[in-house]
C-alpha positions in Angstrom: 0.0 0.0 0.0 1.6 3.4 -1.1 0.8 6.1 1.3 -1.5 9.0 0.0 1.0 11.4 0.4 3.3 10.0 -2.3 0.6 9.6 -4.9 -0.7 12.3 -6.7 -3.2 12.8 -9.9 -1.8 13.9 -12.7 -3.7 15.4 -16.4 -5.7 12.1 -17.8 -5.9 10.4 -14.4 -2.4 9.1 -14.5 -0.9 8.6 -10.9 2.5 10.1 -9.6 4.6 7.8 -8.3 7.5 8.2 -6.2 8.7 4.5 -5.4 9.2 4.7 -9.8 11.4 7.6 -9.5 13.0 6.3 -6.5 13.9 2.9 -9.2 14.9 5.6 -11.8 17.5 7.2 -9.7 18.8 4.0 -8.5 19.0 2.6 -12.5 21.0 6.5 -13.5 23.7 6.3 -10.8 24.4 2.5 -11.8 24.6 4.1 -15.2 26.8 6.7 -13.9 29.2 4.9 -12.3 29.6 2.1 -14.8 31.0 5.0 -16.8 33.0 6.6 -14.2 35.3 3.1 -14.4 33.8 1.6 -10.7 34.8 -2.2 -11.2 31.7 -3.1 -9.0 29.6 -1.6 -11.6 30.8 -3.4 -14.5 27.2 -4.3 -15.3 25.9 -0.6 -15.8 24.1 -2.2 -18.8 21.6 -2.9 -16.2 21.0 0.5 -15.1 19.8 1.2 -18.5 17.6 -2.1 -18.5 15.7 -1.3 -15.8 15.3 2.2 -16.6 14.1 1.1 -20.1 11.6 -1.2 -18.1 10.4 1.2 -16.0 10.1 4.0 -19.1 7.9 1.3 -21.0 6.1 0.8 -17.9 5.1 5.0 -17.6 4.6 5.2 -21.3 2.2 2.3 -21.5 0.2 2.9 -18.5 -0.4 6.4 -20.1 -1.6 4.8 -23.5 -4.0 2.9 -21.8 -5.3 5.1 -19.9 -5.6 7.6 -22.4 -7.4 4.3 -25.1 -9.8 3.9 -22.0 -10.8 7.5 -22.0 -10.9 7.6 -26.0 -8.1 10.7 -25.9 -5.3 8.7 -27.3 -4.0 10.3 -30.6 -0.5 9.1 -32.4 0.1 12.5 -32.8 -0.3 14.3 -29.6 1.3 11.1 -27.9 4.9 12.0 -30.3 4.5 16.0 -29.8 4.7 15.2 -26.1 7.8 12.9 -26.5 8.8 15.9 -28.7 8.5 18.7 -25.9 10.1 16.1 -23.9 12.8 14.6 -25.0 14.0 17.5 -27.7 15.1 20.2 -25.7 17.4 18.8 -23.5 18.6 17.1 -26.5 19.5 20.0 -27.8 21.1 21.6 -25.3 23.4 19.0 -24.4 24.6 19.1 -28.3 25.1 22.3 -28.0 26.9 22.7 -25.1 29.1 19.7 -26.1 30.3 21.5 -29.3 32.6 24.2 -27.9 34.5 20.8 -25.2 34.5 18.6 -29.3 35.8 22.2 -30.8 38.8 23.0 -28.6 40.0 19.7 -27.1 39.2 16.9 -29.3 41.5 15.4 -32.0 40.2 15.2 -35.8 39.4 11.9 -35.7 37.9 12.1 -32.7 36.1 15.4 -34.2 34.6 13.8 -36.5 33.0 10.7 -34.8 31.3 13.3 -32.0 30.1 15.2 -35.8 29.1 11.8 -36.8 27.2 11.5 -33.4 25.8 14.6 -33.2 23.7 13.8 -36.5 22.8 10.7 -35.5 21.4 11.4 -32.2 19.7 14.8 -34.6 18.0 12.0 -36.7 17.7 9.4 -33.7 19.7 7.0 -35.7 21.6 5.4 -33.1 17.8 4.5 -31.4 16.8 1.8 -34.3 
């Protein structure tokens, strides 16, 4: 039983919940410190397993919810990924360019170029 307190109501009747966020943190900082070089978290793989769990989790709970209701629309589901997802995108591309710029070799220049469009054109996603 989740206490009251911890669940809230959000647009389309879809419920808050902390203990998710709480698994979401846990699943980024095993990310974090598989790439910081920690041997113990050799396996940060699974960080991103179980936040891609708990993301398909969210996301589908809010498509059902929003069939039941008869809202659900392909289109404003995307835009709302868009809004999302696009601006931090973008501002992590741009802030990376003046680090590639100044400190990076040519070659490796032109794999973060290569990368850059990629994650533009969500390439490296299919």
């Amino acid at each position: 039983m989740i206490p009251q307190s911890v669940v809230k109501e959000h647009a389309g009747g879809f419920r808050y919940r902390a203990e998710v966020d709480g698994l979401r943190v846990i699943a980024v900082i095993l990310v974090v410190l598989f790439h910081a070089g920690f041997e113990w978290f050799s396996g940060g793989y699974i960080g991103v397993d179980v936040f891609f769990v708990i993301s398909g989790y969210l996301i589908t709970s809010i498509i059902l919810s929003e069939h039941k209701a008869g809202k659900f629309s392909n289109v404003s589901f995307y835009e709302r990924r868009a809004r999302r997802i696009l601006p931090p995108l973008f501002l992590v591309m741009l802030a990376s360019l003046p680090y590639a710029w100044f400190w990076m070799t040519p070659h490796h220049l032109k794999a973060f170029s290569q990368s850059v469009a990629a994650a533009s054109l969500f390439a490296p996603n299919i």
